[in-house]
C-alpha positions in Angstrom: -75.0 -24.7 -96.8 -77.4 -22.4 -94.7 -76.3 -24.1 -91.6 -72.8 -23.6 -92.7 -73.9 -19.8 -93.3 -75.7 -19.5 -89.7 -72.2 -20.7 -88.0 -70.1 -18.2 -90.0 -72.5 -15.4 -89.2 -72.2 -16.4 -85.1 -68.4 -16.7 -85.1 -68.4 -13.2 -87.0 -71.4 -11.9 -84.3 -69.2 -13.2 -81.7 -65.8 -11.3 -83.1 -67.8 -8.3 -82.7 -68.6 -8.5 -79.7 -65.6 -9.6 -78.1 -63.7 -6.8 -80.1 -65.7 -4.3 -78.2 -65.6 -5.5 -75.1 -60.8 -5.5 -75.6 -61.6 -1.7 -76.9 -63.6 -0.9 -73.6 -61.2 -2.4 -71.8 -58.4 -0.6 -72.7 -60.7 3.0 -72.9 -60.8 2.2 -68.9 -57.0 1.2 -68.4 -55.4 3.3 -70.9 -51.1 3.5 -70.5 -48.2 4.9 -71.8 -45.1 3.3 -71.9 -41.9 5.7 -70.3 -38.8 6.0 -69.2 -38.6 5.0 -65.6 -35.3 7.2 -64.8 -37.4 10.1 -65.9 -40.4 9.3 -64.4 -42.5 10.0 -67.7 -45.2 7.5 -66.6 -49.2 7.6 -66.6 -50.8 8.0 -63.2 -52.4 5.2 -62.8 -49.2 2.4 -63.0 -45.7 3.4 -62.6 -43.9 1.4 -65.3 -40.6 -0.7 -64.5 -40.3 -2.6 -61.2 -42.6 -0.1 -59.1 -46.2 -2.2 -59.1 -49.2 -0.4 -59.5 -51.3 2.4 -57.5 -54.8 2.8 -56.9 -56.8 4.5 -59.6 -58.8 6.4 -57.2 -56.3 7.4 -54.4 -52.8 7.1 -56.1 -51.6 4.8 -53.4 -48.8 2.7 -54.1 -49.2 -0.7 -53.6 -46.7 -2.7 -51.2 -44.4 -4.4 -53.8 -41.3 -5.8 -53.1 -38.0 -3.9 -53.0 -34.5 -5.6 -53.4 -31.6 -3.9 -51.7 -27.9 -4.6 -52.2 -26.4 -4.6 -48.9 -22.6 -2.9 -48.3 -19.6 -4.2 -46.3 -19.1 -2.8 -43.1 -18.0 1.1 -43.6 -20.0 1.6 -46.7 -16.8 0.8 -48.4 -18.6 -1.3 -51.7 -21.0 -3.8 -52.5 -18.8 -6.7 -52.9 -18.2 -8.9 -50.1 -15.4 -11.7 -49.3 -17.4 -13.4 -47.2 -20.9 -13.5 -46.2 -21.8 -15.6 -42.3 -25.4 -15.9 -42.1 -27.7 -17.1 -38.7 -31.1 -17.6 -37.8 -32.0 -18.7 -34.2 -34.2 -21.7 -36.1 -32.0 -21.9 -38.9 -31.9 -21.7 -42.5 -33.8 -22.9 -45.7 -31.4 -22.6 -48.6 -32.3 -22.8 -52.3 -30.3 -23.1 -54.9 -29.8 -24.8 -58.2 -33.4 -26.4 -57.9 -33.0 -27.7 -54.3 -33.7 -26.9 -51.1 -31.5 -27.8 -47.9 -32.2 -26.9 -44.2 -29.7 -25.4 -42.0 -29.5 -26.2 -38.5 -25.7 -25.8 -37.8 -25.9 -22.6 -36.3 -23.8 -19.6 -38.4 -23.4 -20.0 -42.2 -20.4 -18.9 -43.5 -20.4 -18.7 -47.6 -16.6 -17.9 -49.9 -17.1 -17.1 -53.4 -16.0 -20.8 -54.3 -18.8 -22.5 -52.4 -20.6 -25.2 -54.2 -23.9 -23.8 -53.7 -23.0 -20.8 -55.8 -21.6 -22.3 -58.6 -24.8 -21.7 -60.8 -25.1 -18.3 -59.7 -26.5 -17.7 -56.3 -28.7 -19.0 -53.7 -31.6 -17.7 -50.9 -32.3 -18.0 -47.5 -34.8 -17.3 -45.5 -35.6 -18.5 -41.7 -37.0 -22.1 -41.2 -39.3 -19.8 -38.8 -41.3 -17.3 -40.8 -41.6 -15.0 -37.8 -37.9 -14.5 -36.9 -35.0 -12.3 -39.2 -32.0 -13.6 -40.6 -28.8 -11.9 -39.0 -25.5 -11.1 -41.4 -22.9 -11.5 -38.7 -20.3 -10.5 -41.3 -20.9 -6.7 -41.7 -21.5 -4.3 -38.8 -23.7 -1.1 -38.6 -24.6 1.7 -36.3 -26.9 -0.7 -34.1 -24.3 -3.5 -34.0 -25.0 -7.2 -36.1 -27.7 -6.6 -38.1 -30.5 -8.8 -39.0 -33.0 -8.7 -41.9 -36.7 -9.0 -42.6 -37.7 -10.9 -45.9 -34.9 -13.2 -47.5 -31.1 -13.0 -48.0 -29.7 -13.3 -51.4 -26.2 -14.3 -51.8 -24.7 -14.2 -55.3 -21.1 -15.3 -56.4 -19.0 -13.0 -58.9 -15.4 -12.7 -60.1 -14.8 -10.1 -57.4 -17.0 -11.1 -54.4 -20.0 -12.1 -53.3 -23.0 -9.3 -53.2 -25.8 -9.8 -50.8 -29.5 -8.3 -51.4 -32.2 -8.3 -48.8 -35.6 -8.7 -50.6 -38.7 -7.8 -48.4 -41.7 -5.7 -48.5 -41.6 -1.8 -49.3 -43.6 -0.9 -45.6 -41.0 -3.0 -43.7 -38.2 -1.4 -45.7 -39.7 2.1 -44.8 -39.9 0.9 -41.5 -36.0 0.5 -41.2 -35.3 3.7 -43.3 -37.0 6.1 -41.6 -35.0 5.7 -38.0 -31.9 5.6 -39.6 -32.6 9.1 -41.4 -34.2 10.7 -38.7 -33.9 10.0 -34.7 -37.0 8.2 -34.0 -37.5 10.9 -30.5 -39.0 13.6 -33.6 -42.4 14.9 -33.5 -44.4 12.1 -34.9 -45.8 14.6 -37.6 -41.6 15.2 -39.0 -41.4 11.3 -39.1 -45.0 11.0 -41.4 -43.3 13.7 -43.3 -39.9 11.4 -44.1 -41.8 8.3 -44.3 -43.9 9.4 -47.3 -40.5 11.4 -48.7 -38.8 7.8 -47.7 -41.7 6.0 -49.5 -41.5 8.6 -52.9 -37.9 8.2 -53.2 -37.7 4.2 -53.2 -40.6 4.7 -55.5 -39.1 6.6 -58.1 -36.0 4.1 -57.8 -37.8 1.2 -58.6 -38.5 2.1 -61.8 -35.1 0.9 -62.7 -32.0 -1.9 -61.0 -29.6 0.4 -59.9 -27.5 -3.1 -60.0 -29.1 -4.9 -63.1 -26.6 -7.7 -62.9 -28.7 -8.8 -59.4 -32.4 -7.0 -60.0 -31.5 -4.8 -57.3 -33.4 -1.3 -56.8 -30.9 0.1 -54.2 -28.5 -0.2 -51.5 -28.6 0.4 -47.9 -26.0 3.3 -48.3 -26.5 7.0 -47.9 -26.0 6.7 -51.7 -30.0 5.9 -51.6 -31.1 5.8 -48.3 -29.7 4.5 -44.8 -32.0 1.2 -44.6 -31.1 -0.5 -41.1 -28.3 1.4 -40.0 -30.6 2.2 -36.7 -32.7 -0.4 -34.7 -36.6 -0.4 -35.2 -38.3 2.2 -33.3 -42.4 2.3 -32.7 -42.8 5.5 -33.5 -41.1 5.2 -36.8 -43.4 1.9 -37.7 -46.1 4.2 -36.5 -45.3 7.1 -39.2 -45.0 4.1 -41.7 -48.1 2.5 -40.9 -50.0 6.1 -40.7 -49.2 6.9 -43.8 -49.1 3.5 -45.5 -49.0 3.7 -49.4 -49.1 7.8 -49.6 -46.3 9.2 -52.1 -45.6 13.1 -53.3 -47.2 13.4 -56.6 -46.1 16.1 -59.2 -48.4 16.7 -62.7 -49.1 12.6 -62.4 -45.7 11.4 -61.6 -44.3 10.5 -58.2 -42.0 13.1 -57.4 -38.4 12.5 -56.5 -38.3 14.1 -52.9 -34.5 14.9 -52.1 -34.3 15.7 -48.0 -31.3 16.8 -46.4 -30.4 17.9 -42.6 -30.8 21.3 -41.2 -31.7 25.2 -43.3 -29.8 28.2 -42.7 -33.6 29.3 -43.0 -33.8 28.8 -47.1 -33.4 26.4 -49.4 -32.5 26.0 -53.2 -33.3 24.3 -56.5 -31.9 21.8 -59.3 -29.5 24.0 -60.5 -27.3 24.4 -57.6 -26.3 20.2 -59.0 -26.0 21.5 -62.2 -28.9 21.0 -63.2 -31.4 23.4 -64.6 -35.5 24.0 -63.3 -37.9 22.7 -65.6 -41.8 21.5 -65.7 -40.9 17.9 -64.3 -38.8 19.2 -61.0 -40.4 22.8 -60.7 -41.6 21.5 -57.1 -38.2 21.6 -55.9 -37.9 25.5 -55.4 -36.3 27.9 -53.2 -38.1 28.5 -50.3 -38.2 30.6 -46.6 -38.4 27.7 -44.0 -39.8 30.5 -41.9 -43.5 30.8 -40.2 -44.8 33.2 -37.3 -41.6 32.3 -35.5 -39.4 33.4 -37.8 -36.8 30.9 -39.3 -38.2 27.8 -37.5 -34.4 26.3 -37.1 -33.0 29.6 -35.6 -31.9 28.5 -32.8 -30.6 24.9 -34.0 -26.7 24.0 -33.6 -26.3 24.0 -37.5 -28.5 27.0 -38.4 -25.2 29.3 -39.0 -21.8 28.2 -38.5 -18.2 30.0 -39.2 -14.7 28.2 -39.9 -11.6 30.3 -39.7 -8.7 28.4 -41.9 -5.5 29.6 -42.2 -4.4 31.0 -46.0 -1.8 28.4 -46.1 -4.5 25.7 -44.9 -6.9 26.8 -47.7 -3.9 26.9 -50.3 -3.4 23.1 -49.2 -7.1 22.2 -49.4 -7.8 23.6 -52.8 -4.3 22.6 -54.6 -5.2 19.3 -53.3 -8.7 19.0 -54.8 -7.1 20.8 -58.4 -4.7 18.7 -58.3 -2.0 21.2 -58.5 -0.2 23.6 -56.5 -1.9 27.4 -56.5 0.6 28.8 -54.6 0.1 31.2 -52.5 -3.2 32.3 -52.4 -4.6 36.1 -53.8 -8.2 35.4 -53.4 -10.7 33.0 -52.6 -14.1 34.2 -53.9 -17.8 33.1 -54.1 -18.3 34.6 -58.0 -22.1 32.9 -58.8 -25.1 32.2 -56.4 -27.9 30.2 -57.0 -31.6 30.9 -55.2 -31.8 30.4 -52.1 -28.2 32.8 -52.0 -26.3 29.3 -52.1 -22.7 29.4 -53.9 -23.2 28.5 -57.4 -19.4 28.7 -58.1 -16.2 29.5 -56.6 -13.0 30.7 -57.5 -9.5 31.0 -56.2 -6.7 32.7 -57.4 -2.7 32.4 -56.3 0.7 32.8 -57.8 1.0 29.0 -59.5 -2.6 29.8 -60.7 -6.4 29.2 -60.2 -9.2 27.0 -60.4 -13.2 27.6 -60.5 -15.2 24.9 -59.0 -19.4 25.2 -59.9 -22.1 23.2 -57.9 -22.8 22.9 -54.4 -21.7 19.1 -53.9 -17.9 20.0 -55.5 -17.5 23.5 -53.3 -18.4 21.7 -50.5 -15.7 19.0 -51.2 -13.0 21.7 -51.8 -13.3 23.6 -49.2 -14.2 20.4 -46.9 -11.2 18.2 -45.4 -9.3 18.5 -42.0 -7.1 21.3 -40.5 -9.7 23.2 -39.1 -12.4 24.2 -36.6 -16.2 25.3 -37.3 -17.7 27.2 -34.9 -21.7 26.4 -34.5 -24.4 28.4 -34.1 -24.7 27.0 -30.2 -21.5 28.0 -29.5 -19.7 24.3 -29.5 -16.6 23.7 -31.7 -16.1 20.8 -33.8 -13.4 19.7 -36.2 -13.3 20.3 -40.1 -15.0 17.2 -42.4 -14.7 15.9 -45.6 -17.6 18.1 -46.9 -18.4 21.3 -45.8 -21.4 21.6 -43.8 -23.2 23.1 -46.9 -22.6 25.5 -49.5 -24.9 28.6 -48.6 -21.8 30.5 -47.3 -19.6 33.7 -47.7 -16.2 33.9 -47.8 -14.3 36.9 -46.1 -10.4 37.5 -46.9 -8.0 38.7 -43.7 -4.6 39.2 -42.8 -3.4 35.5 -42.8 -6.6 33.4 -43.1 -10.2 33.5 -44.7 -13.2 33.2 -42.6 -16.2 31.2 -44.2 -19.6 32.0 -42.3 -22.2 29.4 -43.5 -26.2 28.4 -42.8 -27.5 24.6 -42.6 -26.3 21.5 -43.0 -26.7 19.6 -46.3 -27.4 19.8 -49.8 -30.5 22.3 -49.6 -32.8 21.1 -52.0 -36.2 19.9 -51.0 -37.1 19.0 -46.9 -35.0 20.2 -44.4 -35.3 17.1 -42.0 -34.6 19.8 -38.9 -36.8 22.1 -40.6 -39.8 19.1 -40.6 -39.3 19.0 -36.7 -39.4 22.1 -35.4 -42.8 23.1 -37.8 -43.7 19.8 -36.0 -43.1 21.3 -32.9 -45.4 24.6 -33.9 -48.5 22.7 -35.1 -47.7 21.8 -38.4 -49.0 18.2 -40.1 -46.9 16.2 -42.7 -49.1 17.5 -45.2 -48.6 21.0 -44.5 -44.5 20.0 -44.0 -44.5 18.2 -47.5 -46.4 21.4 -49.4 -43.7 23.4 -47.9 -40.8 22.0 -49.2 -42.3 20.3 -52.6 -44.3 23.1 -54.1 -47.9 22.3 -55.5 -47.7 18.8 -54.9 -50.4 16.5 -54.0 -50.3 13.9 -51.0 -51.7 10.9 -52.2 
């Protein structure tokens, strides 16, 4: 019986112990569960699909990333076929086997045999080399792909996804958002925006249905649009891991083209400025120099469109006629001076359109010229170069005189190069344009 007794007394010694030792344990790695879309997550992991970061330097670690790759054009997601190629050939996997390819292009329909579970993988029989997609086009030509190819088979096409490393995606993001011929100090400055944004979209599948985080669209960010460029690896590798952090929570670090010499905030989407996004403020982009992008092609800009023209553009995007047109107005501004809301006026009636994205696409559309700031005209797009404009009525037309290029909120990618070009570091370029932020 006292043996008996002695036992008891060490399994409950031992309890005690090892209870301790689970309570230090989680005193050391304390967490809190969040919502990955809104970033609510502790500083040391980034819940959902992101991986973890250093506890001492907030690095993120180099976790995989899974990117949906378009058709040709951009067009959607959803591909009718899918011809893939590797100079060495192919190791497929699917449905629990494995089969080399050494018959030089792959070219998969929807009803192939190897997709009837689902999907299957590929990947080069030699390690070193990239699997080309002959089947979709981009700016470079036929691209090809680091990592492995994905192919999975759906009621209305086949969707690819490129799985590989986030450094070697960075590495084909950052020359297709910015020429690779920048100051090397710009491109540090979009690889760790780059690097923050893929980030904050790993927390969730933008396509659930195939664990994807992205896809290679300017929807995210161009991925492999450009060819690889050294001194874009270079800007990867230099920074390698470092991410924009906001009050413990990677910050979501929007970039756009060119400033008319300010930028603006959250609400000019909509939105409204609050503790989590107070870093994306309106700012000067201006230093001893004056506006660094003064003398930049897309710094200020003018269109002259006829009144029947701007009649035609803004019945079509109301989707009814106006008429002929009293007044075209800019009746709310958001910081930075951007147009907040417009409204027109004419005899068959009027319309108000708020937020910068919808402004731009009313006024944007062909039938006109824009003059640029280095005297070179071009023809009318889709979107408006931006919405930090004004809008002046004459005789028989309205002339719109407008600043930048872009959306406005958060780095002006134009803006990055020339402080580039007057001394300034990525550092210094990211605590411009993200206020009281940490590098990290």
């Amino acid at each position: 019986m006292r043996r008996q007794n002695r036992y008891i007394l060490y399994i409950i010694s031992f309890m005690a112990v090892l209870s301790l030792v689970l309570a230090g344990m989680r005193l050391v790695h304390p967490e809190r569960i969040g919502n990955g879309r809104s970033g609510e997550q502790t500083e040391s992991k980034l819940k959902g699909q992101s991986g973890e970061t250093d506890q001492n330097t907030g690095m993120v670690e180099n976790q995989n990333i899974r990117v949906a790759l378009m058709i040709s054009g951009y067009g959607s997601v959803l591909h009718s076929s899918v011809s893939l190629a590797a100079d060495s050939g192919l190791r497929l996997k699917y449905d629990g086997r494995e089969e080399d390819w050494t018959g030089g292009v792959l070219t998969l329909l929807a009803d192939d045999v190897r997709l009837k579970n689902g999907h299957l993988s590929a990947e080069p029989l030699n390690p070193d080399e990239e699997i080309r997609v002959e089947s979709i086009e981009r700016g470079r030509g036929i691209p090809s792909y680091q990592g492995k190819i994905e192919v999975w088979s759906g009621e209305e096409g086949m969707t690819v996804i490129n799985e590989l490393p986030m450094e070697s995606y960075l590495c084909r993001v950052v020359p297709s958002e910015m020429p690779a011929s920048y100051e090397m100090e710009a491109l540090k400055a979009q690889a760790v925006c780059a690097r923050s944004y893929a980030v904050r979209q790993m927390q969730d599948y933008a396509y659930p249905e195939y664990q994807a985080h992205v896809n290679d669209s300017v929807e995210y960010q161009v991925y492999n649009n450009s060819y690889p460029a050294d001194t874009a690896t270079q800007a990867v590798k230099d920074t390698t891991g470092q991410v924009v952090w906001y009050q413990g929570n990677v910050a979501s670090t929007y970039y756009f083209s060119t400033s008319c010499g300010e930028t603006t905030d959250m609400t000019a989407w909509g939105g409204e400025v609050n503790e989590s996004n107070a870093y994306l403020q309106s700012i000067s982009v201006c230093g001893d120099v004056g506006d660094y992008e003064k003398d930049l092609p897309w710094y200020q800009w003018t269109a002259e469109i006829s009144s029947e023209r701007m009649a035609a553009l803004l019945s079509n995007y109301a989707g009814k006629d106006l008429g002929t047109l009293e007044s075209v107005e800019v009746t709310r501004r958001g910081d930075g001076d951007v147009a907040a809301e417009l409204t027109a006026v004419g005899t068959g009636g009027s319309i108000t359109v708020e937020t910068e994205n919808k402004i731009r696409t009313a006024l944007g559309g062909s039938g006109y010229s824009i003059v640029r700031n280095d005297g070179q005209t071009v023809d009318s797009q889709r979107l408006l170069p931006s919405a930090f404009i004004s809008i002046e009525k004459k005789a028989n037309s309205y002339v719109i005189r407008g600043g930048g290029y872009g959306h406005g909120i958060g780095m002006s990618q134009n803006g990055a190069n020339e402080m580039a070009k007057n001394g300034k570091n990525y550092m210094e370029i990211l605590k411009l344009f993200y206020q009281n932020v940490e590098i990290r």
